[in-house]
N, C-alpha and C positions, 0 to 999 in steps of 0.2 A: 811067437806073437799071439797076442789074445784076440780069440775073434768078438767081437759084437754084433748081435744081430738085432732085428726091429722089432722083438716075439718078445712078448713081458712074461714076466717068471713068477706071479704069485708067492706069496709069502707063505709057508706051511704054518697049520693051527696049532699051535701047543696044545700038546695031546693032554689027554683027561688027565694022567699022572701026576701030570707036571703042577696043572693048574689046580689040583686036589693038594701040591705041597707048597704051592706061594697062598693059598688060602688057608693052609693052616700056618705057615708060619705068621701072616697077615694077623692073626689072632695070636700068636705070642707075641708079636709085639705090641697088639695092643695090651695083653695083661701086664706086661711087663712096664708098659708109658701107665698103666694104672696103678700097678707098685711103689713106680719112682715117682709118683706124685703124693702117697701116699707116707712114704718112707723116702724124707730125697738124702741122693746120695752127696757124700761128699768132692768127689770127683764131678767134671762138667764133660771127659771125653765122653764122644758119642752123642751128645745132645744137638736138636736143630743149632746151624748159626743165622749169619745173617742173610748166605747164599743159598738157605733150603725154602725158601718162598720169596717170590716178587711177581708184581705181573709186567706186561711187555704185550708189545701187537703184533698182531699175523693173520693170515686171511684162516687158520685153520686153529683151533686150541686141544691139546694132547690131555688124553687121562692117565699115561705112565712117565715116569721121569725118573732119570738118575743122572748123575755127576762122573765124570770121566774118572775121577780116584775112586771111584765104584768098582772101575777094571783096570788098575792100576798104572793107573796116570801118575805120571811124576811132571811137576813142570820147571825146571829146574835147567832150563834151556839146551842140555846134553845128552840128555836121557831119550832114546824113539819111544816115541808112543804109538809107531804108528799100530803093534799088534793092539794096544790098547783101544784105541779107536775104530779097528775092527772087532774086535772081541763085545766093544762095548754098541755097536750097529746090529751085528749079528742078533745081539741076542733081543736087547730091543725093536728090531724089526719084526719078531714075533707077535707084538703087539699089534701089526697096523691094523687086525680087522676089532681090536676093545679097544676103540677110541684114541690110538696112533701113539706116540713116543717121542720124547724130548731126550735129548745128552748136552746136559751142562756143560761148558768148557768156562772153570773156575779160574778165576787170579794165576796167572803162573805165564812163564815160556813155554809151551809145548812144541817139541820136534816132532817132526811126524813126515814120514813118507806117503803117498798118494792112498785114500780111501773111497770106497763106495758107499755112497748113499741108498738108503731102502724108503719106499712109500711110507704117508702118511705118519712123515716124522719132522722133526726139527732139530737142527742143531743150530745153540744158542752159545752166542760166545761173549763171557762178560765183560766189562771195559776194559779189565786189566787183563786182560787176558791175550795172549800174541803166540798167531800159531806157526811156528817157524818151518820152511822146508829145507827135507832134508838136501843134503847133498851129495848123499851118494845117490850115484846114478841106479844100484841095482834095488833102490826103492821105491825104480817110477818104471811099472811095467809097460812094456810098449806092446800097442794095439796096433789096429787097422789101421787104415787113410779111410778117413770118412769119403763115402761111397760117390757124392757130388763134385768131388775134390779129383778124387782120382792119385792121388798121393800126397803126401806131403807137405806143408808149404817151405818149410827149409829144406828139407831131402828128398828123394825117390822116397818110396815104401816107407814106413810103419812110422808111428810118433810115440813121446811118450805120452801117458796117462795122464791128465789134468789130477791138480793135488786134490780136490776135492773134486769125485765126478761120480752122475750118474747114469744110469739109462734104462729107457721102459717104468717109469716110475709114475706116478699118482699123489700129489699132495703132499710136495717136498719143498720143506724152509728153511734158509742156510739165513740169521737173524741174529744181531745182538744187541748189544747197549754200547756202539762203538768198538767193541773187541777187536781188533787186529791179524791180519792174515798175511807173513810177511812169505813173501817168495825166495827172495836172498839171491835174486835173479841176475849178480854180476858174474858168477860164472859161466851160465848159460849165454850171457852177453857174450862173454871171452871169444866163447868156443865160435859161437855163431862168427863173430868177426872173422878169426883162424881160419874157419872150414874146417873144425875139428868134429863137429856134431855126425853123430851116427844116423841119427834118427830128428825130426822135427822138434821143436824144445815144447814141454807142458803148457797146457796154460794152467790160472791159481782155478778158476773155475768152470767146468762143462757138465751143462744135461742135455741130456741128448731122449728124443723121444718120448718124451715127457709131457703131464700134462696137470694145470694146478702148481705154478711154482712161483716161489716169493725168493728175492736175495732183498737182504737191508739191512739196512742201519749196521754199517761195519766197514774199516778203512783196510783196503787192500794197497799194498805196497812193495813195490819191487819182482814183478812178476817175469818169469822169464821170457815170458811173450805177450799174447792178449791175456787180458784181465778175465771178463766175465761174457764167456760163450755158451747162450743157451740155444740149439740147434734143433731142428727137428721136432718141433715143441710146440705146445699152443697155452696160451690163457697164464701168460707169464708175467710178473710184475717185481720190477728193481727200481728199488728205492731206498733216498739215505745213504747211498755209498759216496763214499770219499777214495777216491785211487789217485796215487801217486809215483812217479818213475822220472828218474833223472827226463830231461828231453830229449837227452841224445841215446837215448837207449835201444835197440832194433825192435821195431816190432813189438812196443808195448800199448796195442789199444785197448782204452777202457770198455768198451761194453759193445759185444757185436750179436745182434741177434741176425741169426743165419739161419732160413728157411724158417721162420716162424710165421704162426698166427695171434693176434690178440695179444698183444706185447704191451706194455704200461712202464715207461722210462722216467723217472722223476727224482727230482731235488737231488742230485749228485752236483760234486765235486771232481772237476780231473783235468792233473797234471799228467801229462802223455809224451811220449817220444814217437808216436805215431796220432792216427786218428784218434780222437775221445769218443767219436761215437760211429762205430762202419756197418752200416746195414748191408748183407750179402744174402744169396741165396745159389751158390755153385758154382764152379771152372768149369769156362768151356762145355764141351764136348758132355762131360759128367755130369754138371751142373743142367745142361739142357733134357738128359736120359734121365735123371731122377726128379726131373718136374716138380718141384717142391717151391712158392713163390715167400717170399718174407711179406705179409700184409695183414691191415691193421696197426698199424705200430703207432703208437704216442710217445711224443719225445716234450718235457715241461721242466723249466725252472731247471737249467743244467748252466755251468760256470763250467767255461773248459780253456787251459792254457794248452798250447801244443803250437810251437811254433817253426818245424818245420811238418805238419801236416793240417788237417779239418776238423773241424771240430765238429763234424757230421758230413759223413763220406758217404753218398750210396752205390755200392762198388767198390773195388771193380768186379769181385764175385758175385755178378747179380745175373748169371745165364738161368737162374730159375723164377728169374720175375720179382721184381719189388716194386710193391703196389700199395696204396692209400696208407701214405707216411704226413702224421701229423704233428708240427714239432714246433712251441712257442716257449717266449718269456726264458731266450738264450741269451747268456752273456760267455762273450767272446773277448778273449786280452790275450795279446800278441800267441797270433794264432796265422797258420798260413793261408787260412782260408774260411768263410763262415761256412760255408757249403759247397761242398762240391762234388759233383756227380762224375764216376770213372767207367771207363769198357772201352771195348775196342772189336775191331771184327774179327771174329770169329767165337767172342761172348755168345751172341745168338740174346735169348729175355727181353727184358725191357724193363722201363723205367718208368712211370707213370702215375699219375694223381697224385703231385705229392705237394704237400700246403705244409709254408713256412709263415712264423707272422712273429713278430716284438723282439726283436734279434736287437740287439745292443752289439756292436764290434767294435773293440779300441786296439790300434797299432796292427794291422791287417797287411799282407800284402797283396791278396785279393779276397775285395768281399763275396763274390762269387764265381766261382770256377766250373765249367763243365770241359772235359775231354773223352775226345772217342780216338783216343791213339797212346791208350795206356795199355802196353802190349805185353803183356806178361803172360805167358802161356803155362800151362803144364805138361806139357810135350808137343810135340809135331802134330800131332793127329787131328787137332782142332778143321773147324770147318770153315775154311774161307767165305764161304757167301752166309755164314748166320752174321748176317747185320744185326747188331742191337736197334730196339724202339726208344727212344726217348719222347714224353709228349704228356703234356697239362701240367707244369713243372710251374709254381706257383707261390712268388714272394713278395710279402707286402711287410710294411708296417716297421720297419726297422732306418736305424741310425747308426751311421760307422765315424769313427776318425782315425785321424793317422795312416790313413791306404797306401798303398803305394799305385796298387792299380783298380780301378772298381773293378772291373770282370774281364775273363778272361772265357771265352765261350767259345769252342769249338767241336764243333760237330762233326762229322765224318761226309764225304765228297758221297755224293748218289745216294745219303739217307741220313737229310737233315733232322736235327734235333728240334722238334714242333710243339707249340702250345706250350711258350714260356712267357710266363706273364710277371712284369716286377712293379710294385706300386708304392706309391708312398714310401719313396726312400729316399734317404740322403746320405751323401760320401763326402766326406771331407777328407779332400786329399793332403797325402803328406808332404812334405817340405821338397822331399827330394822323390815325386811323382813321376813314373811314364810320361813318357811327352805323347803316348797312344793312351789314354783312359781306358777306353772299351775298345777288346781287340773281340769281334764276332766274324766268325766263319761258320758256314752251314749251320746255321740259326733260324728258325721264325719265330715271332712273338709281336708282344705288345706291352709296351710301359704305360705307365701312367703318374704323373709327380714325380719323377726322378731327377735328380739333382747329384754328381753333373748330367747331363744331356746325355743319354743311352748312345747309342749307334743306329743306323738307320735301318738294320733289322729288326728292331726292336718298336714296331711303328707306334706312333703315339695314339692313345683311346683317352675317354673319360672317366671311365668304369672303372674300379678299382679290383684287384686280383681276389680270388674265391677264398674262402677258408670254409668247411664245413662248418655247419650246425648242428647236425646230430649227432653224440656220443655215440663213440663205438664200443662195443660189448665188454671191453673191460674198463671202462670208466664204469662200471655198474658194480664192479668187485669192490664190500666192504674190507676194512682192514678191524677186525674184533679187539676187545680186551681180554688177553691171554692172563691164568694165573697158572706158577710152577708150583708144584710141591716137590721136594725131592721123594723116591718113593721111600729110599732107603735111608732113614736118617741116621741107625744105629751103628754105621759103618759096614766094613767090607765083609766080614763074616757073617751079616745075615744076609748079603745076597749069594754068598758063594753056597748058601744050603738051600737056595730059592730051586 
């Protein structure tokens, strides 16, 4: 099992030698682009195509760049790439302190087993381009259980390696022009069903103690588990993705930021067999010892199907605190719930500040759900009296149809769920409705304009529910105009002398 720990590993400088023979080669190629201009050849191999320059956005733009058939990439849908894709990290990672490094992923299928990511790099995946996982098993090294966790979420001990993952890093962008990330996550389905799994199944994406990080503009598909988990992490922004998984798939949610700070959630697309969007921050017992809270987070302009789960869950791994969650301008379609908050006793954290606003929900069976008796532990050990907090929990400005139930709110007996405020909404119930609309247990609050008529916990005000006003710290993060070059246009023999 490979350990991980929270210590970052600096990138070594390419020593004088090296950098004394890419600068002279640097210079044969230019005399040589001076020859062939001069005297052009009759042949075109080797020359730039249409894939060795374009520009694209990203919060950060690279001065080195090369294309994965730099290090011999095949994309040919058979072929592993995965040494290629380390070989082709490795070496560009050299670069992060001369203005960081780009790896192209051209037109093609690429197979590839699990890779690590290195600082103040990019990898950009072009439209046509679809990065297949592998399936053997012994190309997803299995790690730790992250430390909040306490083990696995399918097994006791270790998981595998997410296909793309990394940790302790700086200034890391997984980007493309739609390019495709396919997980091929039916046989990890299987197994999970079976009870065949050895180990926890991958997710397509994890960073892990990181800081500085963009996911975008790329359709992730079929992943064996959660989609996109960036954990332990701060100043992170996912935009542009489109994820897609059967709905009855286990355990395929799109985008969970767990223990983060400064999170930026936007313009996505997601079909789910689970939550589309689970904000967490630790199990139990674990989750309360490594004190880590998910807060800051924006959630905007998200479309999510998932019709047996939420289309924004917080929880139930929230024993490390999820705090000032701000999420508008959501469209909900047959989905189980627009929001809904999970834990149970002996979670311990809390729940708190959290502003919903311009929620659209069609064919719902509740528009909003909270429970404190979602009981899933990770062992015995948990601590009976950590009550969870829930409190300032904050929904306005939205329209449902088709319900079956508007809410469904229950709280936990000796530590009610406080300061929940819903305004300005309306539920059109469906045909074949609850004859209970609003079932509340261990609840306080306050409505205001709701239609049907809340529950009598829910006392009626005039005031309408809070949404902040000030932007938080990464609403301030530009997105630049990135250009590539490729560096290497001459092909593979002049980097293999570099």
């Amino acid at each position: 099992m490979v350990s991980l720990n929270s210590q970052a590993h600096p990138h070594p400088h390419p020593n004088t030698q090296k950098m004394h023979r890419i600068v002279t080669n640097l210079q044969v190629i230019h005399v040589i682009l001076v020859l062939a201009a001069t005297f052009p050849l009759r042949s075109t191999a080797g020359r730039l195509h249409s894939h060795d320059n374009f520009r694209y956005c990203a919060i950060s733009c690279r001065a080195n760049a090369a294309s994965l058939t730099d290090f011999g990439g095949v994309g040919d849908g058979t072929t592993s790439n995965t040494k290629a894709f380390q070989a082709a990290i490795s070496h560009l990672g050299q670069y992060a302190e001369y203005g960081g490094s780009m790896l192209f992923v051209p037109p093609g299928k690429w197979l590839t087993g699990s890779f690590n990511l290195t600082s103040h790099f990019t990898l950009f995946l072009h439209k046509d381009a679809v990065l297949l996982a592998s399936q053997e098993e012994s190309e997803w090294a299995v790690i730790e259980p992250l430390p909040s966790y306490g083990r696995g979420r399918d097994t006791e001990g270790g998981r595998y390696i997410s296909l793309i993952f990394g940790t302790n890093l700086t200034d890391v962008i997984i980007t493309g022009d739609n390019g495709t990330i396919d997980g091929q996550g039916e046989s990890w389905w299987n197994k999970f069903h079976k009870g065949e799994l050895q180990y926890t199944r991958p997710y397509l994406i994890e960073i892990m103690y990181s800081e500085n990080v963009q996911i975008s503009n790329l359709t992730l598909l079929n992943s064996p588990s959660w989609n996109v988990h960036p954990i332990y992490s701060s100043n992170v922004i996912v935009q542009g993705l489109t994820i897609l998984a059967p709905v009855k798939s286990p355990n395929t949610d799109g985008i969970n930021p767990d223990s983060c700070t400064n999170t930026r959630i936007e313009d996505c697309y997601i079909v789910s067999g689970d939550d589309c969007i689970a904000v967490k921050s630790g199990w139990d017992q674990y989750g309360i010892a490594f004190g880590m809270p998910t807060k800051q987070l924006v959630i905007r302009r998200l479309t999510c199907i998932s019709p047996d789960s939420a289309v924004i869950a917080l929880g139930s791994e929230m024993s490390g605190g999820i705090e000032d969650v701000r999420a508008e301008d959501i469209l909900a379609i047959n989905s189980e719930s627009g929001v809904r908050i999970k834990t149970a006793v002996g979670r311990g954290g809390y729940v708190k500040d959290i502003y919903v606003r311009g929620m659209t929900m069609k064919t719902m069976k509740w528009a909003f759900w909270m429970t404190g008796n979602y009981g899933s532990h990770p062992d015995n050990n948990y601590d009976p009296n950590a009550f969870p907090s829930i409190q300032n929990i904050n929904y306005r400005d939205m329209v449902a149809e088709n319900v079956t139930m508007a809410a469904r709110l229950e709280g936990i007996a000796g530590d009610p769920f406080t300061g929940i405020c819903i305004s300005n909404v309306t539920i059109e119930m469906a045909k074949k409705a609850k004859k209970v609309i609003w079932n509340c247990t261990d609840v306080e609050g306050v409505s205001s304009s709701v239609v049907p008529k809340p529950c009598d916990k829910l006392m009626n005000q005039e005031s309408g529910c809070d949404f902040p006003k000030v932007p938080l710290p990464i609403d301030n993060v530009e997105i630049q105009s990135c250009y590539y070059r490729r560096k290497f246009p001459l092909g593979d023999h002049v980097l293999k002398h570099l």
